[in-house]
C-alpha positions as CSV (number, residue, x, y, z in Angstrom):
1,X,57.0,67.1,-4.2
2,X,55.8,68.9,-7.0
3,X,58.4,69.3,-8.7
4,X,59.4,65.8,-8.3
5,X,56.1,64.9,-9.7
6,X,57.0,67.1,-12.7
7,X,60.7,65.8,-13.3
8,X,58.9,61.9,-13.6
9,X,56.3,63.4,-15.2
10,X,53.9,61.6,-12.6
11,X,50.3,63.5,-13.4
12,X,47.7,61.0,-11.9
13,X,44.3,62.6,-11.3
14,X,42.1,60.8,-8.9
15,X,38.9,61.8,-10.1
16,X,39.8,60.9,-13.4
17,X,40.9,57.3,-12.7
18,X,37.7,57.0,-10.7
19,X,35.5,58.0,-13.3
20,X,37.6,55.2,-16.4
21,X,37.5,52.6,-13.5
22,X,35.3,50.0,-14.6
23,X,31.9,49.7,-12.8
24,X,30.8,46.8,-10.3
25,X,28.2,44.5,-12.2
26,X,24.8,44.9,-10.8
27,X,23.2,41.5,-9.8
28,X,19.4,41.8,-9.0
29,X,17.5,40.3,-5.8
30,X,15.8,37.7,-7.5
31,X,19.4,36.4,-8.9
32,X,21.3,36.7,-5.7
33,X,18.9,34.4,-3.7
34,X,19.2,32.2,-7.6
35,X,23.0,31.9,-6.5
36,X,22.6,31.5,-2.8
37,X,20.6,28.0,-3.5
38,X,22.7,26.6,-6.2
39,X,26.0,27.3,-3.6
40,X,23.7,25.8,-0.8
41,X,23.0,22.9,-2.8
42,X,26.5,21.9,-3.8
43,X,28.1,23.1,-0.7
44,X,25.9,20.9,1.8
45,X,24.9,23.9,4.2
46,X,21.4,24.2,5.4
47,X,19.1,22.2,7.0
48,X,18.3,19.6,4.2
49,X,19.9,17.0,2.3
50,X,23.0,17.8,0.3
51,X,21.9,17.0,-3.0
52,X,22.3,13.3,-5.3
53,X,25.3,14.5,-7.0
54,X,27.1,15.3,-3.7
55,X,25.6,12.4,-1.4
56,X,27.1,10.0,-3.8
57,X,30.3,11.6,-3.5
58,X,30.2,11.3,0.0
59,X,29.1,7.8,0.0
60,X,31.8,6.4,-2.7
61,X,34.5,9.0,-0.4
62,X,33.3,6.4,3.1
63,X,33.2,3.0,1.3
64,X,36.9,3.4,-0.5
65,X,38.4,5.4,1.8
66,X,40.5,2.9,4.5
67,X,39.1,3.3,8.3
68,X,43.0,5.0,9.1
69,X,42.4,7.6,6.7
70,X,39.1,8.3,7.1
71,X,40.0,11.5,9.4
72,X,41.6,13.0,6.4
73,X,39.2,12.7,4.2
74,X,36.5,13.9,6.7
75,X,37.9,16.8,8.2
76,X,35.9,19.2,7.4
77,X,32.2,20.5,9.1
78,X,30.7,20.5,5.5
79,X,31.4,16.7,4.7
80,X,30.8,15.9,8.4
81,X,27.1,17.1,7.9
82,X,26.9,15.3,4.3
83,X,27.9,12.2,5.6
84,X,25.5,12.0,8.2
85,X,22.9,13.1,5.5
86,X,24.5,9.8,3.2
87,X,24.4,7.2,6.1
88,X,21.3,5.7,3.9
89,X,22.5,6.3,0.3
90,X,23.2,3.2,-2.0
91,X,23.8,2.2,-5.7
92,X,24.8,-0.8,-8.3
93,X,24.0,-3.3,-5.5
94,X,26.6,-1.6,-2.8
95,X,25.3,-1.7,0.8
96,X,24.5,1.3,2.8
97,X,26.7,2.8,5.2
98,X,24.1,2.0,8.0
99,X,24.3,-1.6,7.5
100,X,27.5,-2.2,7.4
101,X,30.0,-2.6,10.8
102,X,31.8,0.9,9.4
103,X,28.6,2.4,10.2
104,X,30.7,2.5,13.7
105,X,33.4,4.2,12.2
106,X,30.9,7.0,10.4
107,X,29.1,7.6,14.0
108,X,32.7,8.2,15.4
109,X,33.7,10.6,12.9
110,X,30.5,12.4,13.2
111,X,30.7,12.7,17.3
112,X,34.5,14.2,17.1
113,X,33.3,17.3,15.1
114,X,30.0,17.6,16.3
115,X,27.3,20.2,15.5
116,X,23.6,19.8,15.9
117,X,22.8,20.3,12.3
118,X,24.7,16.8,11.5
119,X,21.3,15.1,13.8
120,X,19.1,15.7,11.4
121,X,20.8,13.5,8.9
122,X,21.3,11.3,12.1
123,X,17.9,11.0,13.4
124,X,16.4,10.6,9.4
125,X,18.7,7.8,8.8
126,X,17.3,6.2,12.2
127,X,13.5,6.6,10.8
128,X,14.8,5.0,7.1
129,X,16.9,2.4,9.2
130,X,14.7,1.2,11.9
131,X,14.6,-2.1,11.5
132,X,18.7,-2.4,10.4
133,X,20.6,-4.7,12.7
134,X,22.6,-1.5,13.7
135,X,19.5,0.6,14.5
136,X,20.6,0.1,18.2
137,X,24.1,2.2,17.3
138,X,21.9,5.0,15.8
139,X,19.2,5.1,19.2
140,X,22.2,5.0,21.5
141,X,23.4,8.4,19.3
142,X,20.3,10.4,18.8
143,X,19.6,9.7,22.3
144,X,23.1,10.9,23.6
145,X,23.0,14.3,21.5
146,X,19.0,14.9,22.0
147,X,19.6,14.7,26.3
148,X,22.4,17.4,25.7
149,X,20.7,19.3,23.5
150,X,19.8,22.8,25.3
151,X,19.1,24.9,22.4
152,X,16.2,26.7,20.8
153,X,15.1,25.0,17.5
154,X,11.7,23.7,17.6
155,X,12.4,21.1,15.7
156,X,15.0,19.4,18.4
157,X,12.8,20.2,21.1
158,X,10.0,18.9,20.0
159,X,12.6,15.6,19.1
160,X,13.4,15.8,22.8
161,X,10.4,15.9,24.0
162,X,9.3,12.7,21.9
163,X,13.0,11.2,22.7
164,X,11.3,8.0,24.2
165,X,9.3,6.6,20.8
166,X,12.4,6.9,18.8
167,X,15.5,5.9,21.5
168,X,13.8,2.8,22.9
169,X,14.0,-0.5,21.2
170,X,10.4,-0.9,22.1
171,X,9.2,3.0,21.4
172,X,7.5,2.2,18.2
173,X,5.2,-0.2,20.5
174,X,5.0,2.8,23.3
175,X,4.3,5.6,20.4
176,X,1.4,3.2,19.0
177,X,-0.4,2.8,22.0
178,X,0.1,6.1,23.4
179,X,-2.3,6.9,20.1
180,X,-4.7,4.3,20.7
181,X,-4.9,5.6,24.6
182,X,-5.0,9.2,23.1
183,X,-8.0,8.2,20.5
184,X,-5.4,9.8,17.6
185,X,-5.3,8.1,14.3
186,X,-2.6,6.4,13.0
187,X,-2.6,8.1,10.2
188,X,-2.0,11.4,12.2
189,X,1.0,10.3,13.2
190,X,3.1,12.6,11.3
191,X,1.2,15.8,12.7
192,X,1.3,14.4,15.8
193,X,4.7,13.8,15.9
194,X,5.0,17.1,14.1
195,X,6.8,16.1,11.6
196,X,4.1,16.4,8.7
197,X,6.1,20.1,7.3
198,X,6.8,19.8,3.5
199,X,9.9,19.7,4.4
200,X,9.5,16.4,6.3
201,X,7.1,14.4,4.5
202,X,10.1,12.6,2.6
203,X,9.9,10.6,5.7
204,X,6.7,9.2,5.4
205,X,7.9,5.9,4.0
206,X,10.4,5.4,6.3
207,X,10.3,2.0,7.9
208,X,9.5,3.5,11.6
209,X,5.8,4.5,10.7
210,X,5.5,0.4,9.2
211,X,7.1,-0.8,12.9
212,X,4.3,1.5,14.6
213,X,1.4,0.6,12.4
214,X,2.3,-3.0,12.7
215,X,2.0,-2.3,16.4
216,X,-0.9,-0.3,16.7
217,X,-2.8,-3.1,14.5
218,X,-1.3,-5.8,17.2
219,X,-2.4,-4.0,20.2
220,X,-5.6,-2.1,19.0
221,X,-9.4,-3.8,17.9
222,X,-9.9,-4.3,14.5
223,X,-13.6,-5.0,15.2
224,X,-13.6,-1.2,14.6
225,X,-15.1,0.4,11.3
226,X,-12.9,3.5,12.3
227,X,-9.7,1.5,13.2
228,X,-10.0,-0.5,10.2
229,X,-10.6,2.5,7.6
230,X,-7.9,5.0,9.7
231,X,-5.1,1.8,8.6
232,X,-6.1,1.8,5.2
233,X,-5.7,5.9,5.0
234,X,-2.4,5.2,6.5
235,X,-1.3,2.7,4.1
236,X,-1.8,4.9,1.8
237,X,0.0,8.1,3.2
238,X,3.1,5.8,4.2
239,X,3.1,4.7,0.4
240,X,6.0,1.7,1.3
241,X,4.9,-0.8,-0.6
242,X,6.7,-3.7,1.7
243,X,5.3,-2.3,5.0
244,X,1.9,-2.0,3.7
245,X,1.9,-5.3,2.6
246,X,2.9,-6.4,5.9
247,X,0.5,-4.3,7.8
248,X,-2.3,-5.0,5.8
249,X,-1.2,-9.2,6.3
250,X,-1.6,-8.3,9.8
251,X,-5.1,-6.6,10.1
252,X,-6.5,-9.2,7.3
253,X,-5.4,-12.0,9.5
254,X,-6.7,-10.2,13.1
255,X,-9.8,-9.7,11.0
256,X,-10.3,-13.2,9.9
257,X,-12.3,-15.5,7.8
258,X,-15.8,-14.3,9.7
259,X,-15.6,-10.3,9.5
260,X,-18.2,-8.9,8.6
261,X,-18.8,-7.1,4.8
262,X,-18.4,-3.5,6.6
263,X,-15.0,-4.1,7.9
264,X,-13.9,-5.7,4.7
265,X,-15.3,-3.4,2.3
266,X,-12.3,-0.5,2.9
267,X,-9.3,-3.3,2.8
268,X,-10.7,-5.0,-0.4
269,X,-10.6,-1.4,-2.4
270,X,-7.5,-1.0,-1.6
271,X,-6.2,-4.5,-2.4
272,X,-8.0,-5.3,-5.4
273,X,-6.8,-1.5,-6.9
274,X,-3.5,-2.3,-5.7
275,X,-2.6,-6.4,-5.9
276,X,-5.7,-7.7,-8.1
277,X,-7.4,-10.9,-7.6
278,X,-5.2,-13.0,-5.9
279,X,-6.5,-16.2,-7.5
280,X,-5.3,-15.2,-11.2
281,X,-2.1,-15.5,-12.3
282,X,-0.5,-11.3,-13.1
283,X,-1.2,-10.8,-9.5
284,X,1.0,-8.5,-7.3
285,X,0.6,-11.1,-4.4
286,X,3.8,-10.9,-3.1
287,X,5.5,-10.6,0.8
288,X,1.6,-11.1,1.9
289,X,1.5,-13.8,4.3
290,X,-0.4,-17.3,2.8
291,X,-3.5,-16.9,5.7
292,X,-4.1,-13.1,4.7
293,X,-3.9,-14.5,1.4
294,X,-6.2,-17.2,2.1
295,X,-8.3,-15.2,4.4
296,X,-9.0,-12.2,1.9
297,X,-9.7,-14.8,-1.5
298,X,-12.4,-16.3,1.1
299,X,-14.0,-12.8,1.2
300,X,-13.7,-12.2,-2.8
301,X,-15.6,-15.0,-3.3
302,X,-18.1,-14.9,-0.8
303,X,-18.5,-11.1,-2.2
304,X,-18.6,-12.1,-5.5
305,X,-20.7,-14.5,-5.0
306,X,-22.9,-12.0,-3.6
307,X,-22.7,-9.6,-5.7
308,X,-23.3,-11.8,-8.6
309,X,-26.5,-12.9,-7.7
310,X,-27.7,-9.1,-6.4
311,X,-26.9,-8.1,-10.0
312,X,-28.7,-11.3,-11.8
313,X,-31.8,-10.5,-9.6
314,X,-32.3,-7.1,-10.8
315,X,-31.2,-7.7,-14.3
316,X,-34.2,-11.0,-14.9
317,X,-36.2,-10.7,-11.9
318,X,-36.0,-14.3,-11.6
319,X,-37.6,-15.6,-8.2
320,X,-35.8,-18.7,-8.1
321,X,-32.3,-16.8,-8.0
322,X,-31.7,-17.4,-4.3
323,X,-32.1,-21.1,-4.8
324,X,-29.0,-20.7,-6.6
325,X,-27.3,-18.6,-4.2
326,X,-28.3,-20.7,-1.4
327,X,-26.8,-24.1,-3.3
328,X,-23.7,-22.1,-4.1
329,X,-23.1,-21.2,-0.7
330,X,-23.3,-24.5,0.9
331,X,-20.5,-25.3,-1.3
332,X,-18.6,-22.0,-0.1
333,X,-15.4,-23.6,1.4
334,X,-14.4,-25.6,-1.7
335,X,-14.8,-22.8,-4.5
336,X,-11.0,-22.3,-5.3
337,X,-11.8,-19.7,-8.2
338,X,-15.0,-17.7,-9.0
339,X,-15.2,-14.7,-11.6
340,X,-18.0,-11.9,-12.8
341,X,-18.6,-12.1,-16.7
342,X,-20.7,-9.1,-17.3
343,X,-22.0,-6.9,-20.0
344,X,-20.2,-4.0,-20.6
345,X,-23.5,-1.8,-19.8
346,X,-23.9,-3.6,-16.4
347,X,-23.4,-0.5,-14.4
348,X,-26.5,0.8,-14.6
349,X,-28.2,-2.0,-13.1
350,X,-26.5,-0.4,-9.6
351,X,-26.0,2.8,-10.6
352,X,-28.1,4.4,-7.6
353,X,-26.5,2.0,-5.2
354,X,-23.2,3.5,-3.8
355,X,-21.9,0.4,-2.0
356,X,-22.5,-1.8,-5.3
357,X,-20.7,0.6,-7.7
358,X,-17.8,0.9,-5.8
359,X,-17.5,-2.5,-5.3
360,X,-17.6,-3.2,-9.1
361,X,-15.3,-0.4,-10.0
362,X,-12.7,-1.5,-7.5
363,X,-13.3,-5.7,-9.0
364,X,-13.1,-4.5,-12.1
365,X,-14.5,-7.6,-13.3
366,X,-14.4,-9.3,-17.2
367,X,-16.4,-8.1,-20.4
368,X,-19.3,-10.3,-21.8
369,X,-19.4,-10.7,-25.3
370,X,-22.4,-12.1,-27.4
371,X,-25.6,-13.3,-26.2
372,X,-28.6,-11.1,-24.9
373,X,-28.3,-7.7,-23.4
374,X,-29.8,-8.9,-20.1
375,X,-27.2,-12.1,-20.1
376,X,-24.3,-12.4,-17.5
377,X,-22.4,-14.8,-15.7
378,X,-20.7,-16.7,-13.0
379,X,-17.7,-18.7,-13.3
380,X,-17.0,-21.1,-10.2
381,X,-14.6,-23.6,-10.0
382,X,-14.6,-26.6,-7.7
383,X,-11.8,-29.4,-7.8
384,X,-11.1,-30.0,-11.3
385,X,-14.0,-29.0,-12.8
386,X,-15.4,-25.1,-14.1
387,X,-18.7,-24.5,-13.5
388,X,-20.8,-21.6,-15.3
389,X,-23.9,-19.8,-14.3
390,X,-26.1,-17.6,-16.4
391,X,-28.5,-14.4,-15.3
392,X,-31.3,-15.8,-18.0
393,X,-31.7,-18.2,-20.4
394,X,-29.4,-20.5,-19.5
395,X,-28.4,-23.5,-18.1
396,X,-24.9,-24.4,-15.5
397,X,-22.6,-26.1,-17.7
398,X,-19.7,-27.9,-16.3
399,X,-16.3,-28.6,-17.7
400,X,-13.3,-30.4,-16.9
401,X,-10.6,-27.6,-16.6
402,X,-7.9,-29.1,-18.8
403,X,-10.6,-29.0,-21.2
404,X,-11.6,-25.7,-20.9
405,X,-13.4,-23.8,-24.7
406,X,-12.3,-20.6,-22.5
407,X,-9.1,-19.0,-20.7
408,X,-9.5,-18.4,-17.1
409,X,-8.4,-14.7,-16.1
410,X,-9.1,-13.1,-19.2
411,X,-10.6,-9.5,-19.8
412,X,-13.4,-10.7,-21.6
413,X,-15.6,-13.9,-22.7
414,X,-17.6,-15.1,-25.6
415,X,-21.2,-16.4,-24.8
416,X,-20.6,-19.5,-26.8
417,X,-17.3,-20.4,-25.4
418,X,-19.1,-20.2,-22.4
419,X,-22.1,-22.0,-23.1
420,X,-20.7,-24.9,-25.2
421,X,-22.1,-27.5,-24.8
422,X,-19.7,-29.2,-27.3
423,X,-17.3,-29.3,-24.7
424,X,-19.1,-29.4,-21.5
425,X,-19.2,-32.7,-19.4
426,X,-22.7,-32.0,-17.4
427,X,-25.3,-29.8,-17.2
428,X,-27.7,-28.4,-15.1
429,X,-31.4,-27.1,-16.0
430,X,-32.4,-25.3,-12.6
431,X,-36.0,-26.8,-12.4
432,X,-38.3,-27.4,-9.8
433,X,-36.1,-25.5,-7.7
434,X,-38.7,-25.2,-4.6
435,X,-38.8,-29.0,-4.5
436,X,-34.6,-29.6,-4.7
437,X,-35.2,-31.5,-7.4
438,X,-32.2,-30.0,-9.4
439,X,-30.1,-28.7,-6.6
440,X,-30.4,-33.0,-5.3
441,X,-29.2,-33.9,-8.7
442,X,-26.3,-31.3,-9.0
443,X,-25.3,-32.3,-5.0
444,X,-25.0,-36.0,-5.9
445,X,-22.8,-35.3,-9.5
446,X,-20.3,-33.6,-7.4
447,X,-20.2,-35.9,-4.6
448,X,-19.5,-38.6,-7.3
449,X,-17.5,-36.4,-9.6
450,X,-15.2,-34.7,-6.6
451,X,-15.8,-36.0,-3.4
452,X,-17.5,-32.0,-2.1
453,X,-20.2,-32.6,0.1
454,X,-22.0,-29.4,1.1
455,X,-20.8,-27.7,4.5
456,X,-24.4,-26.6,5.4
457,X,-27.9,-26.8,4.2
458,X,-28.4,-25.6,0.3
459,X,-32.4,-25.5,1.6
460,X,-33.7,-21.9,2.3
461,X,-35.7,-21.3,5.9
462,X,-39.5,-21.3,5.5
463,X,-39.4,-17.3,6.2
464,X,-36.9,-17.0,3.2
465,X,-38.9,-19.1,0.6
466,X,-41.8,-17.7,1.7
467,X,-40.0,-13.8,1.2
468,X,-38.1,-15.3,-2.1
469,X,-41.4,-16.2,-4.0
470,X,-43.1,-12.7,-3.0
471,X,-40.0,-10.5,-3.2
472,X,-36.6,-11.9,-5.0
473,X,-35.3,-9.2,-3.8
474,X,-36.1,-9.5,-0.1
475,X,-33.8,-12.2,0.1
476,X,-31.0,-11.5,-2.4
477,X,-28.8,-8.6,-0.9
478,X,-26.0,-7.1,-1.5
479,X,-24.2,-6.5,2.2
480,X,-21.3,-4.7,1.3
């Protein structure tokens, strides 16, 4: 052998070749686990959804693939899984796997090369789906793969164990008044359900938690502070702006026109943060039913109304104040429009009551310009005419509204576009107010002018006139 190795002159050293091999790259910790994500990302395994780049893959794969070659183009576990995962993806106007008749055709592809960790994107897409027409496809397959489910991941067992609120056609219904049996809040749901993990709360606006809200406002009392404030905190943890809508319709209309200011008071800082004043145009009004609509523009005015006059009272200490607010609300029903004009500074005229402050942060009502630093006021309109009240000094002047000196809605008014009596068409000096004498006058004008009678008495009880002349304040609250 040697001398073999010597005739082909064969003189390889092993040590030598080991030592001018190159040497294996080393890749730290922190970089490998770097690399393990970005390949779990674009390679769909894992728990979570495969990420946008690869869902619409997936998705464009499905729709232009035909239904006889769909088994070649899926026949793999990895784009099994993504698929379920992009059962709910859409783009330019396309419709979404799950609401189209091929959504069949994805479900069978899904069942022939089953594996549990293809349910997840399942059972997500039957939270975002719920009220599809093919959510009963979707039940019928979570259901089927959560009763032969015998392994144990918490998160599948704890599925099972639920398997009745989200397989049932009624189980949003069952799910809302097992928490109205069980005293839990709706908007525990999630932990209760146990789905509340970060890595869950991506479902929060999924249409499901809408369907059970909707119920548990249907079935529960909303004569109930708690009830009534635990819908509003859900609202805004399910943060779906077309199911909150429609819940909140719902509770504004079991409510009604008569709730009191406490029940009201957590719905209308929501709303008006949210939607605005419905009565001015820029509004974000819409999918609210009209009676919520109607309902909740009766309660802005009756707590504007209110408010108004609260303010006024502090601001001039003017005795005769709840003369006004008694004539203005015997004329409650007909106001189609009323709006706070108020100094800039007005906030400190409630700044050490809670209820008031909140209430004119949330209103966010209009800037007055000009006049005194104790002047606000009060626009009300009535049929076609605009009426305007003033804190102090002033008179009501009435104008006809396509006549207006002013634009209704705006941020902020001028004193003598308000008080212009240029343009106004009546006006009303509020004497003799403990006789009627004025509020007689101003009653007959509009039964002339519009047709409004007034739908109760504008005269105050002996008790109050007696408690308005002593105390202006007794009488004049603020009952938010």
């Amino acid at each position: 052998m040697n001398s073999a190795k010597k005739l082909l002159q064969f003189n390889f050293d092993a040590d030598e070749f080991a030592r001018r091999a190159l040497k294996p790259i080393e890749i730290p910790t922190e970089r490998f686990a770097i690399l393990e994500k970005i390949m779990k990302d674009h390679d769909g395994k894992g728990n979570g959804p495969p990420n946008p780049v690869t869902l619409r893959e997936i998705y464009r794969i499905f729709i232009n693939t035909p239904p006889g070659n769909l088994r070649n183009k899926f026949n793999t576990l990895r784009r099994i899984r993504q698929l379920a995962w992009a059962l709910t993806y859409s783009e330019d106007g396309l419709p979404r796997i799950v609401d189209i008749p091929q959504l069949k055709d994805a479900l069978q592809l899904i069942e022939n090369r089953f594996r549990v960790s293809a349910l997840r994107g399942v059972f997500k897409t039957l939270l975002e789906a719920w009220d599809s027409p093919n959510a009963n496809m979707l039940r019928a397959f979570v259901k089927k793969h959560l009763k032969d489910y015998d392994g144990k991941q918490k998160f599948f067992q704890k599925l099972k164990t639920n398997m009745r609120w989200y397989c049932e056609e009624n189980g949003t219904t069952q799910l809302a008044t097992t928490l109205l049996r069980s005293q839990v809040k709706l908007a525990d749901i999630w932990s209760f359900l146990d789905l509340e993990s970060s890595k869950n709360e991506y479902m929060y606006r999924y249409s499901y938690f809408g369907s059970v809200a909707m119920a548990y406002v249907s079935i529960g009392s909303p004569n109930d502070i708690e009830v009534v404030k635990d819908v509003v905190e859900f609202v805004k943890e399910h943060n779906n702006d077309k199911t909150s809508r429609a819940v909140l319709s719902k509770l504004i209309e079991q409510l009604g026109y008569d709730a009191s200011e406490g029940l009201r008071q957590p719905i209308q800082s929501y709303v008006l943060q949210k939607w605005r004043d419905p009565r001015l145009a820029g509004s974000n009004w819409h999918d609210v039913s009209p009676e919520a609509r109607k309902i909740f523009t009766k309660w802005l005015t009756e707590a504007d109304l209110d408010f108004f006059f609260d303010i006024v009272s502090r601001a001039c200490h003017d005795q005769k104040f709840a003369y006004r607010k008694a004539f203005w609300l015997a004329y409650f029903d007909h106001i189609s429009f009323c709006c706070l004009v108020l100094r800039g500074n007005a906030e400190y005229l409630f700044k050490h009551d809670s209820q008031a402050l909140q209430y004119y942060r949330d209103r966010r009502p209009a800037t007055l310009r000009g006049g005194s630093s104790d002047q606000h006021a009060f626009i009300i309109q009535m049929g076609n005419y605009t009426f305007v009240e003033f804190s102090t000094a002033g008179a009501c002047y009435v104008y006809y509204n396509v006549n207006l000196p002013f634009e209704l809605g705006k941020s902020e008014y001028y004193m003598h576009e308000l008080r212009n009596q240029d343009w106004a068409v009546h006006r009303v000096i509020h004497q003799n107010s403990e006789n009627y004498y004025w509020q007689k006058n101003l009653a007959e004008w509009i039964k002339k002018e519009i047709g409004y009678e007034p739908i109760r008495s504008y005269r105050l009880h002996a008790q109050d006139e007696r408690e308005s002349n002593q105390n202006p304040e007794a009488y004049i609250r603020f009952p938010l």
